[in-house]
C-alpha positions in Angstrom: -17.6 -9.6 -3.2 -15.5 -7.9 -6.2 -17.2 -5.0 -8.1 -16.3 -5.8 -11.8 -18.9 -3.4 -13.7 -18.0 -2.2 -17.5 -18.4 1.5 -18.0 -21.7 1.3 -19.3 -23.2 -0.3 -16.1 -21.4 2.1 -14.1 -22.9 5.2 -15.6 -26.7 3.6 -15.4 -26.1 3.0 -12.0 -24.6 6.9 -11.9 -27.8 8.2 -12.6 -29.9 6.0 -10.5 -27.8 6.6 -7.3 -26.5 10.1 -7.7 -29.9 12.3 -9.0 -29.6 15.9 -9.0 -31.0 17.3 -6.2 -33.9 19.8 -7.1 -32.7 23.4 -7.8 -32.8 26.5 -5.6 -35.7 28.9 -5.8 -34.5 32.0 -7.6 -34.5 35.7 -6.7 -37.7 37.2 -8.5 -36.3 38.6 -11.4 -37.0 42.9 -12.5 -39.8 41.4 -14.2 -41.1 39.7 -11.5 -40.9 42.4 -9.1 -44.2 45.0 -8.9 -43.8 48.3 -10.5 -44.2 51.2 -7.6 -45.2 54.4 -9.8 -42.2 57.6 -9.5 -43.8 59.6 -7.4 -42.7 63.6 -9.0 -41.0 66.0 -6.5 -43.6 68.6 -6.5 -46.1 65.6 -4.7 -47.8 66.8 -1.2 -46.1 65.9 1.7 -48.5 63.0 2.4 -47.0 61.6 -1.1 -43.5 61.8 0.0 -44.7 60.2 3.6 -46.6 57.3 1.2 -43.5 57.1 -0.9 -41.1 56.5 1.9 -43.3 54.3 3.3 -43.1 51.9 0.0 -39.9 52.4 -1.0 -39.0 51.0 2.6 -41.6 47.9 2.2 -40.8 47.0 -1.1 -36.3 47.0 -0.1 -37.5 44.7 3.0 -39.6 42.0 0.8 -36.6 42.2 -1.9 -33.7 41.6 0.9 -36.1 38.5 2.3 -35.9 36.7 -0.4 -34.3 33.7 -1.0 -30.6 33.9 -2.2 -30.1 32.5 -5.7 -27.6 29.6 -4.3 -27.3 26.0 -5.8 -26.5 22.7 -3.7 -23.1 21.2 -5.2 -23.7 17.8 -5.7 -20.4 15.4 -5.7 -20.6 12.8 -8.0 -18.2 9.8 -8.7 -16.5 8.6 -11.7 -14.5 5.3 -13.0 -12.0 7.8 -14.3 -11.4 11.5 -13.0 -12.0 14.1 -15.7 -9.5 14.1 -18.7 -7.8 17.1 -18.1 -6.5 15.6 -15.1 -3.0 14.6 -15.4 -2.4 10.8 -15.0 1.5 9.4 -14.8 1.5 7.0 -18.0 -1.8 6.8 -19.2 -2.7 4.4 -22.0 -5.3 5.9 -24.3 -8.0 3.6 -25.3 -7.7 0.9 -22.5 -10.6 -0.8 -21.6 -11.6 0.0 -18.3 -14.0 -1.6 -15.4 -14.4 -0.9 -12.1 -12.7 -3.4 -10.1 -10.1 -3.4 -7.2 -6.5 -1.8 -7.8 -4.7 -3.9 -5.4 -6.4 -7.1 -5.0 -4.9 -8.1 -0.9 -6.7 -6.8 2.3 -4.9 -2.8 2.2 -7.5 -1.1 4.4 -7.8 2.7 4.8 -4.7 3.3 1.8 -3.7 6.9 1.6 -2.4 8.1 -1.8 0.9 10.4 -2.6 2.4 11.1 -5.8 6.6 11.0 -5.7 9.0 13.5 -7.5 9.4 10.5 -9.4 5.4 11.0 -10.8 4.8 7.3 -9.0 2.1 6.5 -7.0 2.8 5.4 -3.6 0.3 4.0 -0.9 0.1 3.0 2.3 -2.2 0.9 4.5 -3.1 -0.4 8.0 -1.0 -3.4 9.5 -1.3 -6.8 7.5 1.1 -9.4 6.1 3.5 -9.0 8.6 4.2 -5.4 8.3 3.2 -2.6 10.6 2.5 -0.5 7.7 2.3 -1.6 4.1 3.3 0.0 1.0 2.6 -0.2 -2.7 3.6 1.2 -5.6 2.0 2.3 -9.5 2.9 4.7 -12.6 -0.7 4.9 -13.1 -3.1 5.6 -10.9 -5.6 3.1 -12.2 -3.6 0.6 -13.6 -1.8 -1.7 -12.2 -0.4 -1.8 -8.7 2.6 -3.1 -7.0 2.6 -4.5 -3.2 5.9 -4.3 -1.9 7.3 -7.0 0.4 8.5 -4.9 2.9 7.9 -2.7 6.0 7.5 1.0 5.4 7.2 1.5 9.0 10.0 -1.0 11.0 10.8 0.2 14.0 8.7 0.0 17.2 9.2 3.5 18.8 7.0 4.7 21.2 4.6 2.2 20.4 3.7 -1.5 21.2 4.8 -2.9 18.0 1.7 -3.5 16.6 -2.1 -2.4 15.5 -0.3 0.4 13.1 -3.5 1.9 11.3 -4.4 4.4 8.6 -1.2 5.6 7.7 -1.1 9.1 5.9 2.2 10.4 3.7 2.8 13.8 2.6 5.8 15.3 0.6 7.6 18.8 2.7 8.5 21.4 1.2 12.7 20.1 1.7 11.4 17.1 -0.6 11.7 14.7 2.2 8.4 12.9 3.5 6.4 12.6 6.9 3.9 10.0 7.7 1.0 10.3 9.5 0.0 7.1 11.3 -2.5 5.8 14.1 0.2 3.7 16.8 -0.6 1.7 19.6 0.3 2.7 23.4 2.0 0.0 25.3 -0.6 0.3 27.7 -3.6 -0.2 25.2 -5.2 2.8 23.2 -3.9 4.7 20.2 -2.3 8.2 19.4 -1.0 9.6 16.6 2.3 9.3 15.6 4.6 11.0 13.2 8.0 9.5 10.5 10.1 10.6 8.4 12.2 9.2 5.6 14.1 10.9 2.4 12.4 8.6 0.2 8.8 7.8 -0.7 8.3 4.1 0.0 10.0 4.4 3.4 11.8 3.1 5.7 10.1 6.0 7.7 11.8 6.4 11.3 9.5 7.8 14.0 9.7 10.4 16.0 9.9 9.3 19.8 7.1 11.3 20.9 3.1 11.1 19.8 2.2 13.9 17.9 -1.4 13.6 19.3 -2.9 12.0 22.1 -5.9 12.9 23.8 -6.4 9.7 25.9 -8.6 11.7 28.3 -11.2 11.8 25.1 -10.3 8.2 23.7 -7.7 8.6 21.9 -7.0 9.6 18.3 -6.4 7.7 15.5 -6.8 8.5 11.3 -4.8 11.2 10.7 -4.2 12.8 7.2 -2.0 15.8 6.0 -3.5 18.7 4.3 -1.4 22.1 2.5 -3.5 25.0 1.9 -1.7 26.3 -1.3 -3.8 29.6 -0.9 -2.5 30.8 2.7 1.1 28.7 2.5 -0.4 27.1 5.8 0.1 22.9 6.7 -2.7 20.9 8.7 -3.3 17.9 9.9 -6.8 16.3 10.8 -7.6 13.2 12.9 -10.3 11.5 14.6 -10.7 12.0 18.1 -11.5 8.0 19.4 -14.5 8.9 21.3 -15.8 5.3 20.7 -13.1 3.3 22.4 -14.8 4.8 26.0 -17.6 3.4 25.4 -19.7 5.7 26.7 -21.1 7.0 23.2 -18.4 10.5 23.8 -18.5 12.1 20.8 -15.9 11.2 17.5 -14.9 14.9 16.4 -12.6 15.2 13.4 -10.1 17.4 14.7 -8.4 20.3 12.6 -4.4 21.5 14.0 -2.1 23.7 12.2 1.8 22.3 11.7 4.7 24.0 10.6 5.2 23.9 7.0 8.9 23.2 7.5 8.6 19.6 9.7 4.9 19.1 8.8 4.5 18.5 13.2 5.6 21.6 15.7 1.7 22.3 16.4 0.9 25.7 15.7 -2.0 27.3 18.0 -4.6 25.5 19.6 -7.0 22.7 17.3 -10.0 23.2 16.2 -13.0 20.3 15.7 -14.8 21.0 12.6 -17.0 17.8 12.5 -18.7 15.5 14.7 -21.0 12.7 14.2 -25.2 12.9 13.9 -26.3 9.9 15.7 -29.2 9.5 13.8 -26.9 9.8 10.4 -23.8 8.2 11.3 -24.3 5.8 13.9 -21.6 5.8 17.0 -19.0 7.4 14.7 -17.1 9.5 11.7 -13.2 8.6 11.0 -11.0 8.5 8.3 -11.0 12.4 7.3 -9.6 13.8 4.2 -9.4 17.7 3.4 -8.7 19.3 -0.2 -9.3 22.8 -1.7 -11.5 23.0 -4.7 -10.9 24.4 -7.9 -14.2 27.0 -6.5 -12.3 27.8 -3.5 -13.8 25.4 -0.9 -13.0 23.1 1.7 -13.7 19.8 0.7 -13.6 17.0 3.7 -14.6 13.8 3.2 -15.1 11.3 6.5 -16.6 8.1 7.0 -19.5 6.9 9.3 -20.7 3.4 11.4 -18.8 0.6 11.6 -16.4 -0.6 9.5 -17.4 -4.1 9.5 -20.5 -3.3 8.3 -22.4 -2.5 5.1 -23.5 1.0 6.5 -20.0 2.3 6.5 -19.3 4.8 3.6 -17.4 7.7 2.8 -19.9 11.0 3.5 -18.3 14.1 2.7 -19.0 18.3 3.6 -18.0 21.8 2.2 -16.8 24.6 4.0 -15.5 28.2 3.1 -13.3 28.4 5.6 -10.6 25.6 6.3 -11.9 25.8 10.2 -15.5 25.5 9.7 -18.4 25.6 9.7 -19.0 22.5 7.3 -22.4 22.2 5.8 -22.9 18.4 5.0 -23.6 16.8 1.4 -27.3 16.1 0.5 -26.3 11.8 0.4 -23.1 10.2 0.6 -20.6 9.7 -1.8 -19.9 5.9 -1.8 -22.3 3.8 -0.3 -23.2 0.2 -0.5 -24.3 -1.4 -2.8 -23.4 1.5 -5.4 -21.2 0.4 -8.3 -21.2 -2.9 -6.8 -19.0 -1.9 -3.5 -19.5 -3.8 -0.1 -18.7 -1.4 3.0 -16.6 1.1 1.0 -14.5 3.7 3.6 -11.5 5.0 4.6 -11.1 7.2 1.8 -7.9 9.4 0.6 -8.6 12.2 -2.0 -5.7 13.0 -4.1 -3.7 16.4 -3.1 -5.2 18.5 -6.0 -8.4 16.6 -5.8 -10.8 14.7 -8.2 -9.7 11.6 -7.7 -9.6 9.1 -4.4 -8.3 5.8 -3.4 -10.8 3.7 -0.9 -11.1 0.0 1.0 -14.0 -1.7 0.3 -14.9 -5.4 1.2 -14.0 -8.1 -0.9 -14.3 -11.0 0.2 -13.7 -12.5 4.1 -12.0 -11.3 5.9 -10.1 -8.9 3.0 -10.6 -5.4 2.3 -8.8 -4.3 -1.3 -8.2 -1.4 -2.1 -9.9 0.4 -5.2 -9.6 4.3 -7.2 -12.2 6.9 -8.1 -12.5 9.7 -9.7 -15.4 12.7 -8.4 -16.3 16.0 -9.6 -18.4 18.8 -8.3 -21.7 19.7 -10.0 -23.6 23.3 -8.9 -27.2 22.7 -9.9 
């Protein structure tokens, strides 16, 4: 199934699928409030005791009131808002909503080159234990390279390479991010390195995280907090592959800045799954800072292989937590036409993603959004 909507259809759709949710109740206003009379200082003492006694009600009712707070709503759009810089954009070309990279690139990641090319990366296919392809614009056309960005083996058992995440360090060299397999079965996160964007990356010898006590950990993705100078990475901890319904907690450790790895105190989890919500899991995490100053992490929940998967997302003031959840997801199926959409990447200054969705067997393309925050 390929989404091919016109702009038009999209927007109905919009509006239908992403309503406002209802506004906040508002802090009575001065003309709201009751008027207490000024009692004069030459009252009785039974005045002044009456006075008090007010004056002390009327400050509790006021400081019980509800705080005049609106729910941000996240909203998606074919294109992200036009002040947003796009490498090479054509004015004036028709657009629809239809996949970017028409192969089976599940859970791409998204990172812009000092080149202002688009590079991604994706899970294991074709050959290749991690895939790579290349645009100048973001939503135009996209390039799938014949080659491995990740060739050798390492510590891992040359194969089941998944959700690969890149990042540019501050030397201009890059690391990736990527789920490996252990010889003896399960996976951990790995870590790779190359001086240029599409790779070949070399790894590391050792994993960079592996909890196998707790499953596992797979789905990791960089994040740099431009406000504190600070360098994260978040993962998924592999509850699931116990098989004992353990929890899937997205898991939040601080790196160096300089290698983008030496771990750097202890992690934090900053998101598990609802059962009720999000079936036996969330994955595929994804962290920005706002233009408001928040934490922005998007995740995905259920199974992949099924039309419930979607890409959920919750804000935060504080990079560790806690996260308050959005009011509905932000893709879902059978919005804007998608089939199973997940596994998203947000771009590093936000407002625009790259995703998987189904479409057709056995193929998951890959496809581009924009989103924007809306305080109602």
């Amino acid at each position: 199934m390929t989404s091919r909507l016109t702009d038009t259809e999209i927007e109905a759709q919009l509006n239908d699928l992403y309503a406002a949710v209802p506004a906040s109740q508002k802090v009575l206003s001065s003309e709201d409030m009751p008027v207490m009379p000024v009692m004069p200082v030459s009252s009785s003492l039974w005045g002044r005791i009456i006075f008090f006694i007010l004056s002390v009600s009327l400050f509790d009712t006021a400081s019980a009131l509800p705080a005049n707070t609106s729910s941000p709503v996240l909203r998606p759009f074919v294109l992200p808002p036009p002040k947003q810089h796009l490498s090479r954009r054509h004015k004036g070309r028709d657009e629809s909503f239809s996949p970017r990279l028409d192969v089976n690139f599940p859970d791409p990641c998204l990172v812009q080159d000092q080149d202002d090319h688009w590079v991604s990366f994706a899970t294991s296919g074709g050959g290749y234990h991690i895939q790579v392809a290349v645009a100048d614009d973001l939503f135009g056309e996209w390039t799938h390279l014949q080659q491995d960005a990740l060739p050798g083996d390492g510590w891992t058992s040359g194969r089941n390479y998944w959700a690969p995440d890149v990042r540019k360090l501050e030397d201009d060299s890059y690391i990736m991010y990527f789920s490996g397999e252990l010889p003896e079965g399960g996976h951990c996160i790995g870590v790779a390195r190359s001086h240029n964007s599409t790779g070949p990356y070399t790894m590391d010898p050792k994993p960079f995280a592996c909890p196998r006590d707790e499953g596992g950990a797979i789905d990791p993705a960089g994040f740099f907090d431009e406000s504190t100078n600070k360098r994260y990475v978040v993962y998924k901890v592999d509850g699931n592959a116990l098989n004992n319904g353990s929890g899937t907690p997205i898991r939040l450790q601080e790196v160096s800045t300089k290698d983008g790895s030496t771990p750097i105190g202890k992690p934090v989890d900053i998101l598990d799954r609802i059962a009720s919500e999000d079936g036996p899991l969330v994955e595929a995490p994804s962290l920005v800072r706002t233009e408001q100053g928040k934490y922005l992490l998007f995740f995905s929940s259920h199974m992949y292989t099924g039309d419930a998967y979607d890409v959920k997302w919750a804000m935060s003031d504080r990079v560790e937590g806690p996260y308050t959840r959005g009011s509905s997801p932000f893709l879902k199926t059978p919005a804007l036409g998608l089939k199973g959409p997940g596994g998203g990447t947000s771009s590093e200054n936000g407002q625009f993603m790259v995703f998987h969705a189904w479409c057709g067997k056995g193929k998951r393309c890959m496809y581009a959004i924009g989103y924007g925050l809306d305080y109602e």
